[in-house]
C-alpha positions as CSV (number, residue, x, y, z in Angstrom):
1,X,0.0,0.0,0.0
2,X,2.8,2.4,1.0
3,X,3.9,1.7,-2.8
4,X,1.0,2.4,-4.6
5,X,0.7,5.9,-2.2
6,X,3.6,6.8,-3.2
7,X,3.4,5.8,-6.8
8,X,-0.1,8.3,-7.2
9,X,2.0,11.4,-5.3
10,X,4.8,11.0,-8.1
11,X,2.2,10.7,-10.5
12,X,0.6,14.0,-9.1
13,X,3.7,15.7,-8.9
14,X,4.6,14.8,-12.2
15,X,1.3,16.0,-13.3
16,X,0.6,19.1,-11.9
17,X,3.3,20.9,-14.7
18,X,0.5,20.1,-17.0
19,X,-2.1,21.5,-15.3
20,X,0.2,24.2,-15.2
21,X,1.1,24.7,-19.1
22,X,-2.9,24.0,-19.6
23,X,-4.5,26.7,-17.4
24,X,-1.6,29.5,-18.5
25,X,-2.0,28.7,-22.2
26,X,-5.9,28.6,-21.8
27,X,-6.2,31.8,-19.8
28,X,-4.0,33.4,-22.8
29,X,-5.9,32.1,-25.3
30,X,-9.2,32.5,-24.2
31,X,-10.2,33.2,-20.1
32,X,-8.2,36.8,-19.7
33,X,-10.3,37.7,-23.6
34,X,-13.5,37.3,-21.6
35,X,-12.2,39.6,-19.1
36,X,-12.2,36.9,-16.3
37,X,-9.8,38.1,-13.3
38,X,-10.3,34.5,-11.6
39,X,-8.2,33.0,-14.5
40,X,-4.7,35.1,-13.2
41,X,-5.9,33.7,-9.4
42,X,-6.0,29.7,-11.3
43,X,-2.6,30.7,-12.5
44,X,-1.3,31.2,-9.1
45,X,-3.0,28.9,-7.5
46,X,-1.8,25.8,-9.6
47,X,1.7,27.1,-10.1
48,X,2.5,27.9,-6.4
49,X,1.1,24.1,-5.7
50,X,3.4,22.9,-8.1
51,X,6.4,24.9,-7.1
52,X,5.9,23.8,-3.4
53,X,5.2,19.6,-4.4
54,X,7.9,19.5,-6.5
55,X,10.4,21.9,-4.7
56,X,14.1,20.2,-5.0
57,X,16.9,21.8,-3.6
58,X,19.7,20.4,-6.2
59,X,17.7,22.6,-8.9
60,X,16.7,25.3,-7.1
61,X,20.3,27.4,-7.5
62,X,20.1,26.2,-11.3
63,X,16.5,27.6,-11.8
64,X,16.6,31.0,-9.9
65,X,20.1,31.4,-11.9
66,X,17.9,30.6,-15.7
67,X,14.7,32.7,-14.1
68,X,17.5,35.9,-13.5
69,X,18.2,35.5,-16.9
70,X,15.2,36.0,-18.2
71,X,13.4,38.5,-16.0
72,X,16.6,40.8,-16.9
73,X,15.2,42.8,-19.5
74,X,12.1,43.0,-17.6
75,X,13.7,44.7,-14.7
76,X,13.8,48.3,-16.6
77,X,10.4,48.7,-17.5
78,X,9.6,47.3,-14.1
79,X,11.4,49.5,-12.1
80,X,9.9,52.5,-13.9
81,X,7.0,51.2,-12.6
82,X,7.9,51.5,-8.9
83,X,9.4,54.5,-9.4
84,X,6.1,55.7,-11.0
85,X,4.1,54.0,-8.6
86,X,6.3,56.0,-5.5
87,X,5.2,59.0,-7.0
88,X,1.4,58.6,-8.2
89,X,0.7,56.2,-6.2
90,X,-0.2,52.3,-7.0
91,X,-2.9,52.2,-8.4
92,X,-3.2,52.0,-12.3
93,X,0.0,50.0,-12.4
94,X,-0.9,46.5,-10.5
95,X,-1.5,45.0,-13.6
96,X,2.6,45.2,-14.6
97,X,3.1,43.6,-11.4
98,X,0.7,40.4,-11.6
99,X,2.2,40.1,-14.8
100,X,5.7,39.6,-13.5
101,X,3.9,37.3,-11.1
102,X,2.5,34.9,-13.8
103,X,5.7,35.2,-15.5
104,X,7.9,34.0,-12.5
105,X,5.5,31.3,-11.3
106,X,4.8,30.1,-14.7
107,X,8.8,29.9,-15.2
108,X,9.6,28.0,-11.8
109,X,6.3,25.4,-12.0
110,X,7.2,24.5,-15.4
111,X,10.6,23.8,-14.9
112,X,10.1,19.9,-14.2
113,X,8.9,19.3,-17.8
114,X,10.3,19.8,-21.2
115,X,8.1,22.0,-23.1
116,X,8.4,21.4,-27.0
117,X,8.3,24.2,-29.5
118,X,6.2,21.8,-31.4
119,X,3.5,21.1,-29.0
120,X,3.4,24.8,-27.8
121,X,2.4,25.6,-31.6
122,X,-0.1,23.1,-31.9
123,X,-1.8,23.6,-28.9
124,X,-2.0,27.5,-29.7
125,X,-3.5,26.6,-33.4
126,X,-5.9,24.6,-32.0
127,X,-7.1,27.1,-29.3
128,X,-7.0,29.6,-32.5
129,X,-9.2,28.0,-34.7
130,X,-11.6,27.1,-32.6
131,X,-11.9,30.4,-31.0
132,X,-11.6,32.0,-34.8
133,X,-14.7,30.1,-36.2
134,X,-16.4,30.6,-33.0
135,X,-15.6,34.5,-33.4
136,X,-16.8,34.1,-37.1
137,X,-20.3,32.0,-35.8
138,X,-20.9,35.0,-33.5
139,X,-20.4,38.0,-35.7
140,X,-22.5,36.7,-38.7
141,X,-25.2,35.5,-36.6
142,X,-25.6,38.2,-34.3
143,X,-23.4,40.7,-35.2
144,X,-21.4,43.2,-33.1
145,X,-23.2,44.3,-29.8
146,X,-22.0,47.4,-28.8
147,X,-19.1,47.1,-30.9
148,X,-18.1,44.4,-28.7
149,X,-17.8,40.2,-28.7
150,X,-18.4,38.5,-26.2
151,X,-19.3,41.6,-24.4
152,X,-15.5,42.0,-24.9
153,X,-14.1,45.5,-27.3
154,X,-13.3,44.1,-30.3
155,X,-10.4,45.9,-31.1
156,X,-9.0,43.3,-27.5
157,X,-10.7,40.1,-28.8
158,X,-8.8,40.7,-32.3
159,X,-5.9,41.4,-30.4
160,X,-6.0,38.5,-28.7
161,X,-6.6,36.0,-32.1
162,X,-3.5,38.2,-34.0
163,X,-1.0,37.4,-31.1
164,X,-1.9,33.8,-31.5
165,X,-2.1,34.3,-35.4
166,X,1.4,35.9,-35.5
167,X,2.9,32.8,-33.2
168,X,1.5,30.3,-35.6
169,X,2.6,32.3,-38.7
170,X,6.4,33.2,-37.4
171,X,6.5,29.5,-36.6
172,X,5.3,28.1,-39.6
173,X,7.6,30.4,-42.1
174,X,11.1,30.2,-39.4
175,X,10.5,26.8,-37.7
176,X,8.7,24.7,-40.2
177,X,10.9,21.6,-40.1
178,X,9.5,21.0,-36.4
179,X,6.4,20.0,-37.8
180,X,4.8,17.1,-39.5
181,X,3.4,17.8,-43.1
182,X,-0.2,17.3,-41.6
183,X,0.5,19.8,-38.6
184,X,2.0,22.4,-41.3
185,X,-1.5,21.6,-42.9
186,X,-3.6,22.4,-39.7
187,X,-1.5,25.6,-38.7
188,X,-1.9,27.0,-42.0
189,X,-5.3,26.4,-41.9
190,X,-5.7,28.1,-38.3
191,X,-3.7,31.5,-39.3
192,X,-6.4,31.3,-42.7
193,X,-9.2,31.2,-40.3
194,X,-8.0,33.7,-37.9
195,X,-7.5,36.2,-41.1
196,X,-10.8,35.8,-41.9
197,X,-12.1,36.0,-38.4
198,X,-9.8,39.4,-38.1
199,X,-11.4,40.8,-41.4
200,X,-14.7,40.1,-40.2
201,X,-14.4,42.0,-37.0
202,X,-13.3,44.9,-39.0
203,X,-10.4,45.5,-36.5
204,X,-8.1,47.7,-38.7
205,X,-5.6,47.7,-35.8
206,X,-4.8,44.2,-36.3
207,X,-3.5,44.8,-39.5
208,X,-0.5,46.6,-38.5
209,X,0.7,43.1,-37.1
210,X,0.9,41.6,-40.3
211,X,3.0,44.5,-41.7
212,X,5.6,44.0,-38.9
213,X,5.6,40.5,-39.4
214,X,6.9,41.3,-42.9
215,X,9.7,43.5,-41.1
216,X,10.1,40.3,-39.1
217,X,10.8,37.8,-42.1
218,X,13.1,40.3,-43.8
219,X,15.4,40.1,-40.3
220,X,15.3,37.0,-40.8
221,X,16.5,37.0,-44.7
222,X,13.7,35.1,-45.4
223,X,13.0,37.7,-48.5
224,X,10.7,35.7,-50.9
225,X,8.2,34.6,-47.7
226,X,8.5,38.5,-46.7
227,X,7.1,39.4,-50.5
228,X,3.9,36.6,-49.6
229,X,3.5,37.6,-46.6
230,X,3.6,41.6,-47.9
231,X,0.8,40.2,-50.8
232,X,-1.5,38.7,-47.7
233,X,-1.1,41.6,-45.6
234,X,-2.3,44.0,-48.6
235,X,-4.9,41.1,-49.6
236,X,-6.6,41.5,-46.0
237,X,-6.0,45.6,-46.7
238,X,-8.1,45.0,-49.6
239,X,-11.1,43.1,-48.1
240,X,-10.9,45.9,-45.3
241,X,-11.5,47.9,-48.4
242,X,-14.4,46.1,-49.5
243,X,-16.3,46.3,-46.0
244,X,-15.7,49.8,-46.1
245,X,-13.2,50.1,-42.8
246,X,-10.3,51.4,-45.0
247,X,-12.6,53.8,-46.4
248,X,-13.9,55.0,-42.8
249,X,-10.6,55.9,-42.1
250,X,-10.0,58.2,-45.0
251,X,-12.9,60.0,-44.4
252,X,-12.2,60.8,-40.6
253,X,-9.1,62.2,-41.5
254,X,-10.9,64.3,-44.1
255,X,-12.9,65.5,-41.7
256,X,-10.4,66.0,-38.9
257,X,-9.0,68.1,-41.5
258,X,-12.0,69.8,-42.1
259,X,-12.6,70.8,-38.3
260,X,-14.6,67.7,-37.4
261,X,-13.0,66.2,-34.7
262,X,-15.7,63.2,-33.8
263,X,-14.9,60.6,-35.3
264,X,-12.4,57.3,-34.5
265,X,-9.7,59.2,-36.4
266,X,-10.5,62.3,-35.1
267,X,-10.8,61.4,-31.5
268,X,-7.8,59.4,-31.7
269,X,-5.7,62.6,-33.1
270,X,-7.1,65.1,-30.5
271,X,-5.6,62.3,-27.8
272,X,-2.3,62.4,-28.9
273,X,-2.0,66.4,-29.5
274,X,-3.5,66.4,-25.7
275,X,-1.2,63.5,-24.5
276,X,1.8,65.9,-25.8
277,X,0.5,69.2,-23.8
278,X,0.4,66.9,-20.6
279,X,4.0,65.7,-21.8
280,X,5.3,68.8,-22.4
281,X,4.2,70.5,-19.0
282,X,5.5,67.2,-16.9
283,X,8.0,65.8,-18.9
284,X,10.2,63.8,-16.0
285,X,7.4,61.8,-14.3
286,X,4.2,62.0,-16.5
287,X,0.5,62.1,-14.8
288,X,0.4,59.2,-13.9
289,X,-1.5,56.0,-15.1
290,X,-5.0,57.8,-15.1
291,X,-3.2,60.9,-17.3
292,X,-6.3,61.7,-18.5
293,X,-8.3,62.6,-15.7
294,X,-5.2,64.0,-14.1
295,X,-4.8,66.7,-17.1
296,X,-8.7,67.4,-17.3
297,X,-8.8,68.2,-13.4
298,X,-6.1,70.4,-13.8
299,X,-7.7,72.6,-16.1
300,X,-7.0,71.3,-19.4
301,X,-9.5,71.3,-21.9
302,X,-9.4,68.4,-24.5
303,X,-10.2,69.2,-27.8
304,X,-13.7,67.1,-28.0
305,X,-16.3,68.6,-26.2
306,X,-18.5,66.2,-23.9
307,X,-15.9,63.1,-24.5
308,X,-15.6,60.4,-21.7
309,X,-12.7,60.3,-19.8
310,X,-10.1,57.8,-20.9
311,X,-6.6,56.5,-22.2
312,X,-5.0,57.7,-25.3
313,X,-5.7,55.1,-27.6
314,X,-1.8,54.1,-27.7
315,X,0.8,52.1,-25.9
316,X,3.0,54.9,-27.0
317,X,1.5,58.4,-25.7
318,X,0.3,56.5,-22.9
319,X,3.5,56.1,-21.8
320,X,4.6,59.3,-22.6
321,X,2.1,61.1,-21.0
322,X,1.5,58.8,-18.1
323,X,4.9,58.1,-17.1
324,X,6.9,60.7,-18.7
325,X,10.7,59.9,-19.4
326,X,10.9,57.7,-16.8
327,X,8.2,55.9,-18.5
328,X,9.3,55.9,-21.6
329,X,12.9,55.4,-20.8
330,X,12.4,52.4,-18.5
331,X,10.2,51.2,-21.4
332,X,12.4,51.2,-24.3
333,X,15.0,49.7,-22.7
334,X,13.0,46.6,-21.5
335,X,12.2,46.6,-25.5
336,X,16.0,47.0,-26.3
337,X,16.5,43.8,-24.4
338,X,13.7,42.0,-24.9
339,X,15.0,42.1,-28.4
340,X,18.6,41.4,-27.8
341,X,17.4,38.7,-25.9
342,X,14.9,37.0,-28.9
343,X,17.4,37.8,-31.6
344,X,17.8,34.2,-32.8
345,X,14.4,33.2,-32.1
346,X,11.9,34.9,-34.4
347,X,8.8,33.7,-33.3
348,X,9.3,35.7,-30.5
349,X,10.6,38.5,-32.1
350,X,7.3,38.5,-33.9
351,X,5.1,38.1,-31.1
352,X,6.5,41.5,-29.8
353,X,6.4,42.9,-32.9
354,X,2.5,42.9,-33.3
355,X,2.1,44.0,-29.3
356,X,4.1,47.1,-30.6
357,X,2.4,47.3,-34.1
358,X,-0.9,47.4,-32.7
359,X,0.2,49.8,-30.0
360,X,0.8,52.5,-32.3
361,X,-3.2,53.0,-32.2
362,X,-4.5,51.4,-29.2
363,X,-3.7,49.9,-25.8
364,X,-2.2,46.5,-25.6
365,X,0.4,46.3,-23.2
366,X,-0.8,48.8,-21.2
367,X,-4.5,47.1,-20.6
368,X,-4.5,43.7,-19.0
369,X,-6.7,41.9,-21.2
370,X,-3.9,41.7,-23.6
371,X,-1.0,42.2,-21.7
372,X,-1.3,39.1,-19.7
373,X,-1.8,37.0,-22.9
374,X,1.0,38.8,-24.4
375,X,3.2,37.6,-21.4
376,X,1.6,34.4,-20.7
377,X,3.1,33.4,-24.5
378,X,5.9,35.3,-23.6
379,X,7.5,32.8,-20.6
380,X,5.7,29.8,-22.8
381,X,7.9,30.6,-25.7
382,X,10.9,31.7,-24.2
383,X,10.9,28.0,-21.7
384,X,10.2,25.7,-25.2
385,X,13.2,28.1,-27.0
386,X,16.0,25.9,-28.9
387,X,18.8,27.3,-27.4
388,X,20.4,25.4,-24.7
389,X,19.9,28.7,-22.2
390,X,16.5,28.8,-22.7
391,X,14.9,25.2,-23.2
392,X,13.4,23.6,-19.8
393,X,15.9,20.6,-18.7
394,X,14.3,17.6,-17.3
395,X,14.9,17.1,-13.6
């Protein structure tokens, strides 16, 4: 009996990785898109249980030595966010630190299994294409509701498909010899899906993602698969075109030029001249994280009369205005290395590519519904990397 007891604990303990890997990659792919908070509380839940069952003191030197290494470039952006949070106080920037959270717990819970580029791609591709057709059933049969799916903006839930898009597609054109002809077959057929899923939600933000992928594959000298991916991106530009989106656009600019300010264009070009003034008049330290309200209850007027109170509609002036050059400065350099650090593995390199694509326009890493995906892939990519520094090692 003592046998068999102990038997079922190894069994558990060799488990509960799993459980791990399967909660963190659902919650990215689907429970943080719904806007469900519990899903960050599964994460720690089943990662600190793991971490305490299979705690091993021979490993534990080598594993907060390979964590150090990759929470490094982190530790920039990161400590802007103290220094920020000294000064305007906490709140506003909690969500930076739960995601250094899920990122360290994810990192130490996995570290008794080997996580395989392979199955890390094909589990994404399936999550994608079921959540794409899903995405696809919704909008044709009951349309957008409140410009929203899933009572989610869709400008996030797109957001959300194109970071698991991009991690399919970067895999596919730099890593395809990891994969069986009939896996190449089904990923391919997931990133179509999520295209047309992404066209349908008219989400013209997305599309920016797709041009820095082809910046991506020309890093990576991959020139001819940069030209198809180029014809794709300007493919899904055209059926933009045909819903009318790309011709929306236009015709808020036109107006913005002609003194009409209210529309998406319009709105969006008012934020960053007024994200500027705050810049300009608290250059060092920002506003804070809720810049917005800060400016307006100092007596700034923004440029669109009776407009809600909100971000900026951009990673960027966010940061600029929010945080200031201690912002922006602690920012970029986490960037810099984040980079440095995913030079040789491109799938990575595109994954941050789209978060600071689509930032240009709108808040993703600066709003937790994507951020925490966005990081969630991050430490899942980064642990099932092919360099020796970076893959998991079997205990």
């Amino acid at each position: 009996m003592p046998g068999y007891m102990l038997n079922d604990t190894q069994r558990i303990k060799s488990f509960l990785p799993w459980v791990v890997f399967f909660v963190t990659i659902s919650s990215a792919c689907l429970l943080f898109l719904l806007g469900i908070h519990f899903a960050k509380y599964l994460i720690f839940a089943f990662s600190i249980l793991s971490i305490v069952l299979i705690f091993d003191k021979e490993t534990f030197k080598e594993s907060i030595k390979q964590i150090s290494i990759f929470l490094t470039p982190w530790l920039f952006w990161l400590l802007s966010l103290l220094v920020l949070s000294a000064i305007h106080g906490a709140d506003g920037y909690s969500y930076g630190y739960n995601a250094l959270l899920i990122m360290v717990l994810v990192f130490l819970s996995l570290q008794p299994i080997s996580l395989s580029r392979n199955l890390l791609i094909r589990v994404i591709a399936l999550f994608l294409f079921f959540m794409s057709i899903a995405i696809i059933i919704h909008v044709l049969t009951i349309g957008f509701i409140d410009n929203g799916v899933y009572s989610v903006n869709k400008n996030k839930v797109a957001g959300v498909v194109t970071f698991l898009s991009i991690c399919c597609f970067s895999s596919l054109i730099f890593e395809k010899d990891i994969f069986a002809f009939k896996e190449e077959i089904f990923i391919a057929l997931s990133v179509l899906t999520s295209l047309l899923c992404i066209v349908l939600l008219e989400a013209r933000t997305a599309l920016l993602a797709y041009f820095a992928l082809v910046l991506v594959v020309c890093l990576g000298k991959k020139f001819k698969v940069a030209l198809v991916v180029l014809i794709i991106s300007c493919i899904m530009v055209a059926l933009f075109s045909a819903t009318g989106r790309i011709q929306q656009g236009i015709s808020d600019l036109q107006n913005f030029q002609d003194g009409n300010n209210r529309t998406s264009w319009g709105i969006r070009l008012e934020l960053w001249k007024f994200a500027l003034i705050g810049f300009c008049d608290s250059p060092v330290y920002g506003w804070g994280s809720k810049a917005f309200d800060a400016l307006v209850d100092n007596g700034y007027v923004f440029g669109v009369q009776d407009y809600f109170r909100t971000h900026f509609h951009s990673d960027f002036f966010q940061t600029l205005v929010g945080g200031g050059l201690i912002g922006v400065i602690g920012w970029i350099s986490t960037l810099i290395l984040l980079v440095r650090q995913s030079w040789k593995d491109f799938t990575k390199l595109a994954l941050l590519a789209s978060i600071l694509a689509m930032g240009l326009t709108d808040r993703y890493w600066s709003h937790w519904i994507t951020f925490y995906p966005f990081v969630s892939l991050w430490v899942l990519l980064y642990l099932s990397g092919d360099s020796e520094e970076n893959r998991i090692k079997n205990v």
